[in-house]
N, C-alpha and C positions, 0 to 999 in steps of 0.2 A: 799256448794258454797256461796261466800260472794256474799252480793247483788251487782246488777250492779250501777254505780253513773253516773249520768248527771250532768256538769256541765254547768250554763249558766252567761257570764259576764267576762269578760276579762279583769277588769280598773283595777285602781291602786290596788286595795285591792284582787280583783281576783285571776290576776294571781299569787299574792305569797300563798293566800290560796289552789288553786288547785294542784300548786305544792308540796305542803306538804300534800297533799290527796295521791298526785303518792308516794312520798317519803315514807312515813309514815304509810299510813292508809292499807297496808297488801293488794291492791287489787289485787284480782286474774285473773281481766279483765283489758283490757284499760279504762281508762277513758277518758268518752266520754265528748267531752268538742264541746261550740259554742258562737260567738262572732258575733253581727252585721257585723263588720269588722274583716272578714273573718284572714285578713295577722298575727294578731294577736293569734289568735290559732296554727297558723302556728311557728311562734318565739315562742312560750310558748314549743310546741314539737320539735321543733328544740332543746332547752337548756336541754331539760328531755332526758333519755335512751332512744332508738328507743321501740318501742313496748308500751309504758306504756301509750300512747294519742291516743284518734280515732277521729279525726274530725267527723263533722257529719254540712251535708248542710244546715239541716231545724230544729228548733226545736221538728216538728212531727219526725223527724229520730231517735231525740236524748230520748223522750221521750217513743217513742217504744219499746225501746232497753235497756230502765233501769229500777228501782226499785224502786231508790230517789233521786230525783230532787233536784239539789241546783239553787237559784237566788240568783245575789247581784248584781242590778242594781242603776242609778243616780237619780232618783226619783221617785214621787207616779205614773204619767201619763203611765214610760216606764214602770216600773212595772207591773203596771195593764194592759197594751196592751200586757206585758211576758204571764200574768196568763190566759190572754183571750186564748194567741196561745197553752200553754199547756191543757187549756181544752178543745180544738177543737179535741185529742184526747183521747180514754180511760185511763182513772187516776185509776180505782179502784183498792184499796190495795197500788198502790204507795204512796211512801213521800213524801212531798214538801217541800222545809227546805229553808224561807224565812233571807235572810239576809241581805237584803237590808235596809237603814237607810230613814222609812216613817213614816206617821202619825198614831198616832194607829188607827184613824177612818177607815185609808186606811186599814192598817193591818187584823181587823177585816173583816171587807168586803170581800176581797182575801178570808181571811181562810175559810170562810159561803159557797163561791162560789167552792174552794177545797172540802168543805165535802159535799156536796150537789151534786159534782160529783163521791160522793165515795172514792176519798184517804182521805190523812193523812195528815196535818198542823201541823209545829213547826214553830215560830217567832225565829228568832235565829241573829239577830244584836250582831256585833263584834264591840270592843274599840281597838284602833289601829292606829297608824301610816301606811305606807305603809311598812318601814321596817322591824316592828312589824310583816308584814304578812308573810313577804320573810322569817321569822324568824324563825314563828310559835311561835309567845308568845303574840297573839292578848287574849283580855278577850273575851269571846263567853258569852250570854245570852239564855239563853233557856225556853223558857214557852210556854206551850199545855198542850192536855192530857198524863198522864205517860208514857203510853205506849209511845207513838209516840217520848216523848221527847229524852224516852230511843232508839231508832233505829235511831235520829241521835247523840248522845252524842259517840259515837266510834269515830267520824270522828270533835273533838271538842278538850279536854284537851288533850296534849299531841302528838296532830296532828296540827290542825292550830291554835291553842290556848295553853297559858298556864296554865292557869284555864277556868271556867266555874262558870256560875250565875245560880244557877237548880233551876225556878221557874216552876218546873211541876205542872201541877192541875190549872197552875194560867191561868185567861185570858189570850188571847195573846196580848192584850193591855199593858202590865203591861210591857214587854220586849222594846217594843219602848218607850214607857214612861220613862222607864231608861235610853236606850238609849239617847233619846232628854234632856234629864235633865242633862246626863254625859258630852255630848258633849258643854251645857253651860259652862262648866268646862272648855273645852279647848278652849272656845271663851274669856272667861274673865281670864283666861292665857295671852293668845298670847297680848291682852290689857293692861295686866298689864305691861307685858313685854315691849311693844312696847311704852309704856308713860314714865315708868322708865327710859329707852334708854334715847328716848329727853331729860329729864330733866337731865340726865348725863353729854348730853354734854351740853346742854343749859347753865347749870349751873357751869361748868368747872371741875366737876367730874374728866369726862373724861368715855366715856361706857368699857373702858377694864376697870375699879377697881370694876364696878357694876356684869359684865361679871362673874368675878371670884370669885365674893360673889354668885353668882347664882349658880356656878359651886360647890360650895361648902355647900350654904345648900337647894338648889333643883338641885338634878342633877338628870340625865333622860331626861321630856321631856323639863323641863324648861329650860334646857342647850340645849339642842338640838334644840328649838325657838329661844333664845339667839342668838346661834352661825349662824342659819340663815338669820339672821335680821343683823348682826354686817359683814357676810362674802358676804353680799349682796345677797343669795342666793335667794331674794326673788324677787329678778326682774330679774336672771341673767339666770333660769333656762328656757328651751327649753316648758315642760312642767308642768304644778302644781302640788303640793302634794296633796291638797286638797284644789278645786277651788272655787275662790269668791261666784260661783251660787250654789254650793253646802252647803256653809257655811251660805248664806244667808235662804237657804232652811229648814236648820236645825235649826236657829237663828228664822225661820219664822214660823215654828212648834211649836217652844216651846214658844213664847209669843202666841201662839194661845193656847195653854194648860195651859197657865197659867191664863190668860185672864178668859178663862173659869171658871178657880178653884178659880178667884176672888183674883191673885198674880200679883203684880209685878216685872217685871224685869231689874229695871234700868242698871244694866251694863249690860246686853244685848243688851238691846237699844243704848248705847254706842257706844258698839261693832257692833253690827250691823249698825247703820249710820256710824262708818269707811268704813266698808264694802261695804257700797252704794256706798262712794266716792273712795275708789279703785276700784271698777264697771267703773264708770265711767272716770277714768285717766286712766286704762291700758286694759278693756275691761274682755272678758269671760276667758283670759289665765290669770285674777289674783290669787293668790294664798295666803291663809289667814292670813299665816305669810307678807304680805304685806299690812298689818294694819299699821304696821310699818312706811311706806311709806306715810298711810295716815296723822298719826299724825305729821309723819315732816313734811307733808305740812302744817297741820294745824296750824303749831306753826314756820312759816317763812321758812321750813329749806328744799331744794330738796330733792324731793320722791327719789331718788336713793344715797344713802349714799358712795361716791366717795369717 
């Protein structure tokens, strides 16, 4: 019998990964899935075959009832208030397969407080878009002990991911460390993007001739930023791709690891003071491709490109 899977977290990145758990990952039971906001479990099973989701009320229900525990929450506080509720019951022998985007100091801590109750700890942070998730061609990072990394690597390449990072044997620090370092990547992206824009038009370019140099020798995410930022999508949308508090969070992390190792990160910092001042003009529904918005204010020109 295949093990039974808990799912917990329902955001952006969630729900395309647990749907490719139903799809994909061969289970032989429903999976058990739970969301603060209940209605959201509810639409996730609504869009899947009937049978292949089991709500479940409390996370005591859900963690009852399975074998290995997934998390991928919005940061370290909710996190660790997940890990409190999951060890309020018996864990021993189960999995916990963290894949929330936190500090590794948090990281570690969790997993101490996991084995200490007897299960099993993998750090397992995804690289990814949201549509990347719905896709299943996020990059998964894996670091624990072997064993463990091996019992959740089934439900990783191939399933919600297209490859896989195998740091087995490694600290579990080592997996957000990458994470937080990778996702500087996509902060001083969406930066570059968003300044090159201005000066496009600032300068009588014009941003479609830049547009379609981007399209041509980054294409992927760099076009898919692009194309955001030029089709307005970055103020137009209802809800964010990946939100200013989130981005700030992750920008906030990694000058603090860097800090530490005695690094600099000046386009971070960059990026990050965009970030503050999209915070502040559009509030917690900003969205990071609306850096965008910040630097055209900064350089005369209205936050919404009409």
């Amino acid at each position: 019998m295949a093990p039974r899977l808990f799912w917990i977290g329902l955001g952006n990145m969630g729900r395309g990964m647990s749907a490719n758990i139903v799809e994909k990952a061969n289970l032989d039971q429903p999976l058990l899935i739970y969301n603060r906001t209940k209605q959201r479990c509810i639409e996730l099973s609504e869009k899947l075959p009937p049978g292949k989701t089991e709500i479940v009320e409390s996370v005591a229900e859900g963690v009852s009832k399975a074998d290995i525990i997934f998390n991928i929450l919005s940061n370290d506080a909710v996190v660790e208030a997940s890990i409190d509720e999951i060890l309020k019951n018996d864990v021993k022998g189960k999995l916990i397969v963290e894949c929330s985007t936190i500090h590794p100091d948090t990281t570690e801590k969790i997993a101490q407080q996991v084995e200490d109750a007897g299960a099993q700890f993998v750090a397992a942070p995804v690289f990814g878009a949201p549509a990347m998730a719905d896709a299943g061609q996020l990059v998964g990072v894996l670091a624990g002990p072997k064993a463990s990394v091996d019992r959740a690597r089934p439900y990783f390449k191939g399933v919600t991911s297209k490859t896989e990072i195998n740091m087995s044997d490694e600290p579990y620090r080592k997996a957000l460390t990458l994470k937080l370092i990778g996702n500087t990547f996509i902060l001083n992206m969406v930066e570059q993007i968003a300044e090159g824009h201005v000066l496009a038009e600032k300068s009588g370019l014009g941003t479609h001739y830049l547009h379609e140099w981007i399209e041509g020798m980054f294409p992927g995410p760099y076009a898919a930023y692009s194309t955001r930022m030029l089709t307005g999508d970055y103020y137009k949308r209802d809800y964010p791709l990946f939100t200013v508090d989130l981005a700030r969070k992750d920008a906030g992390h990694a000058m603090r690891l860097a800090k530490e190792a005695g690094v600099k990160l000046r386009n971070v910092e960059t990026g990050d003071a965009h970030l503050a001042e999209l915070r502040a003009h559009v509030g917690e529904k900003g969205d990071i491709a609306g850096i965008y918005g910040a630097v055209r204010m900064e350089n005369g020109l209205p936050y919404e490109n009409e």
